[in-house]
N, C-alpha and C positions, 0 to 999 in steps of 0.2 A: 504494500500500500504506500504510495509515493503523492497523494494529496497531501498539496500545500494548507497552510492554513486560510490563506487570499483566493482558496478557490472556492469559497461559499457562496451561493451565487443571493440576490438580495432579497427575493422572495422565499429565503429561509428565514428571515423574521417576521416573518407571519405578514400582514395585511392593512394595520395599523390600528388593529381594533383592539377593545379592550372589556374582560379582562383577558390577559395575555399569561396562556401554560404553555414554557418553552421545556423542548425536549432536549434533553443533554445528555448524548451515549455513541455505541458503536452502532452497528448493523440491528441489532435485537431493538433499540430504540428508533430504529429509521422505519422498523415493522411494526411500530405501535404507532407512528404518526397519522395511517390510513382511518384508522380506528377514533381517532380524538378528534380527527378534523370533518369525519363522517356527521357527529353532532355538535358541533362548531354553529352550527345555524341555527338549528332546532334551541338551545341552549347557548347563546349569546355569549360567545366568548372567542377566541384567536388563538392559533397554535404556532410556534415557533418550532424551528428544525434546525440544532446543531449534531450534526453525525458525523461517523467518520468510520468504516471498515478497520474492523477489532480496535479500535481507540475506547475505550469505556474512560468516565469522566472522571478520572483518578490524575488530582492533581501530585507532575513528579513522575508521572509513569512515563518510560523510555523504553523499551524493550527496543533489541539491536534486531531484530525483524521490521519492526514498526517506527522506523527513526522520527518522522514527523509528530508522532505522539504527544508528546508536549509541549512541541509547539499548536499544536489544534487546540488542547487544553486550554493551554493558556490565555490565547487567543477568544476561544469560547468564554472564557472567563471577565474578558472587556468587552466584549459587544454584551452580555449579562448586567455588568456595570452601566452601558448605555442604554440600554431595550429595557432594563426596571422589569422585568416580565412578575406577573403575581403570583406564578407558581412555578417553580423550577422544578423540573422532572429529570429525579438521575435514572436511567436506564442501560442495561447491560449487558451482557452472558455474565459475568460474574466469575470467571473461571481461571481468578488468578490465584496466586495460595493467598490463605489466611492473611499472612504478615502485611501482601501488599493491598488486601482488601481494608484492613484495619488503617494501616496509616495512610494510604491512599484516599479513601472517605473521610478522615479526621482533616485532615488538609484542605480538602476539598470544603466538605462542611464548614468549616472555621474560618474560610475565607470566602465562602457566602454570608454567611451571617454577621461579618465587617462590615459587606455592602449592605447593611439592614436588609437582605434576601432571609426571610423566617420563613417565608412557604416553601420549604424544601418536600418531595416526595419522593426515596427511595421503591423503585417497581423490582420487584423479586423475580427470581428465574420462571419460565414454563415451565411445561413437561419437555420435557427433552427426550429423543428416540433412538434407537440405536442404528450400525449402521448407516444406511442412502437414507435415513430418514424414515418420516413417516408414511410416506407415498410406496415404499421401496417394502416395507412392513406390511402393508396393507395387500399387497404380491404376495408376497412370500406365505401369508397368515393364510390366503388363500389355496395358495399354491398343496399346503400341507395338510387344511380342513376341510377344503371346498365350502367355505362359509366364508360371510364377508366379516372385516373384523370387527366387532363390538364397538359401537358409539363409545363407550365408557369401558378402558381396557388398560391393564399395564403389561400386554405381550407386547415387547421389544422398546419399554422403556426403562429408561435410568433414573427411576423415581427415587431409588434412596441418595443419589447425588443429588438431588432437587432438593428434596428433604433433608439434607445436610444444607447445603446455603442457604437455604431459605429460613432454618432456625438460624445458621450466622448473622445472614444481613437484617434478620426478626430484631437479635441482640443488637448489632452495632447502631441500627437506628434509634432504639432504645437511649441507649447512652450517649449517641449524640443529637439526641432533642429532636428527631425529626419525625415526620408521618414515613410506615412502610404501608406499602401493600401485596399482599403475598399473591401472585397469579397461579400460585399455585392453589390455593386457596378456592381459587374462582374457577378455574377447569377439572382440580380433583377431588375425589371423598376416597372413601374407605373401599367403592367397587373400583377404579381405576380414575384415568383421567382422559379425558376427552379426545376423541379423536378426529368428530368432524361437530360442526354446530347445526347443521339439519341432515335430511336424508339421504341425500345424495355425495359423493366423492367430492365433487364442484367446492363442499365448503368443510373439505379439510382444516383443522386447525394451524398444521404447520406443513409447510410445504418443503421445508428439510429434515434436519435435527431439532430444530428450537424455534426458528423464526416463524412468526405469525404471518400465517395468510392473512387476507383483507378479510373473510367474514371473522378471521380468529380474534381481529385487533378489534375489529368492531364488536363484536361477544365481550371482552372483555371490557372495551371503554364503556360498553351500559352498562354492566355493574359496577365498576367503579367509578362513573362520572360523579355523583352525589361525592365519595370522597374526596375526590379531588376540589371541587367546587366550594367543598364546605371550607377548604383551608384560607378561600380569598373572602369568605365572609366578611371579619371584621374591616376588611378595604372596601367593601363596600358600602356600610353604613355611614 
């Protein structure tokens, strides 16, 4: 991944409406914007899009794969300071260890909340599939049952790694003052987690490993729009 920080093009800061939930992450965050901006109208409000292919919004992060890394951070971090957005959205795969998830968000956080940014919302991993994914799963499932695989199923997923991060980034938002919201929460229970949101193939959940399809993102923005909304409350009274 070799994007500059200057290649954001200007209609990533939304439209000039207000109130304004900007999204800040990698690819996993660029698959949630379809979903937010779907009720952008209905629900009165503007979406921002700061992405960037495996960049998750951990300030300080460099990886020697990913050289521009911190400079897009960064970067993301002053048009933030400009644009005032009223809810900042951290988004991510999340799949760095421990140590750099912890001081990476503390950084991060702490240097939001300088800019008086307090509506911070950490978005928790998917379901995640094994494998070509979940498309690739839904073959094979077949291939071996001659049945189509279960709406609600954990063949060929990596839920106990979900459910490892997802109690992580549960705790570290905890203690740094923020709102989480677990998506895993909202696609799984106790029988599995979701594999498409109606009945046909068309509205798979994820169309790899993790990334949300467009009905997936939007599934997910109606149940958690109310939460996020609720955080610009006191800005608006």
């Amino acid at each position: 991944m070799r994007q500059p920080a200057s290649e954001f093009a200007p209609e990533c800061a939304g439209h000039g409406g207000r109130p304004l939930l900007l999204i800040w992450g990698d690819s996993y965050g660029a698959a949630l914007y379809p979903g937010l901006l779907h009720f952008s109208a209905e629900r009165g409000y503007d979406v921002a899009q700061y992405t960037a292919s495996a960049c998750p919004p951990l300030i300080g992060y460099s990886p020697s794969e990913r050289p521009y890394c911190k400079s897009i951070d960064d970067d993301v971090l002053l048009r933030i300071n400009r644009l005032r957005p009223d809810v900042v959205i951290l988004d991510a795969t999340w799949g760095q260890t421990e140590t750099v998830l912890r001081e990476g968000l503390r950084r991060t956080v702490a240097l939001l909340k300088a800019m008086n940014i307090t509506n911070i919302v950490i978005i928790g991993p998917p379901p995640s599939w094994q494998g070509g994914g979940l498309s690739q799963n839904i073959l094979y499932y077949y291939r071996e049952t001659q049945q189509v695989l279960p709406v609600r199923t954990f063949h060929g997923s990596t839920d106990a790694w979900t459910q490892q991060r997802d109690a992580l980034l549960h705790e570290l938002s905890r203690k740094l003052g923020v709102r989480y919201i677990s998506v895993r929460d909202v696609f799984c229970n106790e029988s599995g987690c979701l594999s498409r949101t109606g009945p046909n193939d068309s509205e798979l959940t994820a169309f790899d490993s993790g990334h949300l399809t467009v009905p997936g993102a939007t599934f997910l923005a109606a149940r958690t729009m109310d939460d996020l909304l609720d955080t610009i409350v006191p800005l608006r009274q």
